[in-house]
N, C-alpha and C positions, 0 to 999 in steps of 0.2 A: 689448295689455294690456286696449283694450276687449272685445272677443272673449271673454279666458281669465274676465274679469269676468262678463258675461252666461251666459259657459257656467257658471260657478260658481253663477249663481242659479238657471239652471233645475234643475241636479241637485239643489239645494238645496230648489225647488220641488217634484221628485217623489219624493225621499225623506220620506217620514213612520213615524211611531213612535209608539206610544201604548201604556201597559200599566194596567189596570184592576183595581181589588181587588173582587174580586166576591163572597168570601164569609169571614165567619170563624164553625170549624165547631168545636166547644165537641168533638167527637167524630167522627171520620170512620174507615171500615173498608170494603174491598172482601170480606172472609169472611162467612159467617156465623158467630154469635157466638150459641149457647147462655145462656138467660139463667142457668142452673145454672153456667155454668163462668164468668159474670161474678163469682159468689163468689169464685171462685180469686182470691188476688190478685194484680196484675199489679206488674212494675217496667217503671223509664222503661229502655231500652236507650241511646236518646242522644236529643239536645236538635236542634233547628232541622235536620232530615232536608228534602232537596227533592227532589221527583222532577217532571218533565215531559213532555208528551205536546205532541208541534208537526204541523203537517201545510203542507205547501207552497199559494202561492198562484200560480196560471200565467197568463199574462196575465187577470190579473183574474178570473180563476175557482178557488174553490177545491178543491185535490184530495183533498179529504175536510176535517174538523174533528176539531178535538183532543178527543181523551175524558179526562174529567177520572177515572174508575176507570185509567186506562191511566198516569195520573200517581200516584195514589194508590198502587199496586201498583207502582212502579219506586223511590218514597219508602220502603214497606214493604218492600220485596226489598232496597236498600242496606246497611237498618240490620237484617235480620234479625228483624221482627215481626209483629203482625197487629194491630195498632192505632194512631191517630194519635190526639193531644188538640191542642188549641189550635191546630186546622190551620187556615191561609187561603190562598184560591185565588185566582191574579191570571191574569187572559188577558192577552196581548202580542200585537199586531200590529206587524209592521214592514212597508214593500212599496217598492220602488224602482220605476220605471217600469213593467215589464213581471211583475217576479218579487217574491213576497213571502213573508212565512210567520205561522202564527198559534200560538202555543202558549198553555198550558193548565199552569200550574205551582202546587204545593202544599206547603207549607210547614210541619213541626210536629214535635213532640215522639212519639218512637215507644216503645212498649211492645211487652210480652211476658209470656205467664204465667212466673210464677216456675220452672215447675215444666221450662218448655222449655229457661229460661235453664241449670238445672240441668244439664244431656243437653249 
């Protein structure tokens, strides 16, 4: 019982977690955007869209980092737009002994010109 106890703190010991709000973006967009065609007006296509971008951690090295355009563009591909408003960005780490992982997640309301929504 003592054993299953001690092993229980250490895993508890090398498990950690942490997830960080790191941005909130009043307007965010991986296209370019015409300021002529920002006249067009847009509509909201949907409300709280998330997309994320993660990369592996191998013993304690990471095998690349997440790009937060790479999560922007998986949130805009879901909902079918080319624009996010009231976006915010949290990074996430998790890592267990040996293995871990970091992602890069975005969060927001997505748009579209009218005239796409139309087509």
């Amino acid at each position: 019982m003592k054993k299953t106890f001690m092993l229980f703190l250490v895993i508890i010991f090398f498990c950690t977690g942490c997830t960080v709000r790191v941005a909130d973006l009043t307007m965010a967009g991986t296209k370019n955007l015409n300021l002529e065609t920002m006249k067009i007006n847009y509509e909201r296509v949907t409300k709280n869209v998330e997309g994320s971008d993660s990369k592996v951690i191998l013993l304690f090295f990471p095998l690349g980092y997440p790009n937060l355009e790479e999560a922007i563009d998986e949130a805009l591909h879901k909902a079918n737009g080319n624009l996010m408003t009231d976006a915010v960005v949290y990074w996430t780490s998790y890592s267990f002994i040996l293995f871990g992982i970091n992602t890069i997640t975005v969060k927001g309301d997505v748009y579209n010109t009218i005239e796409k929504l139309q087509k």
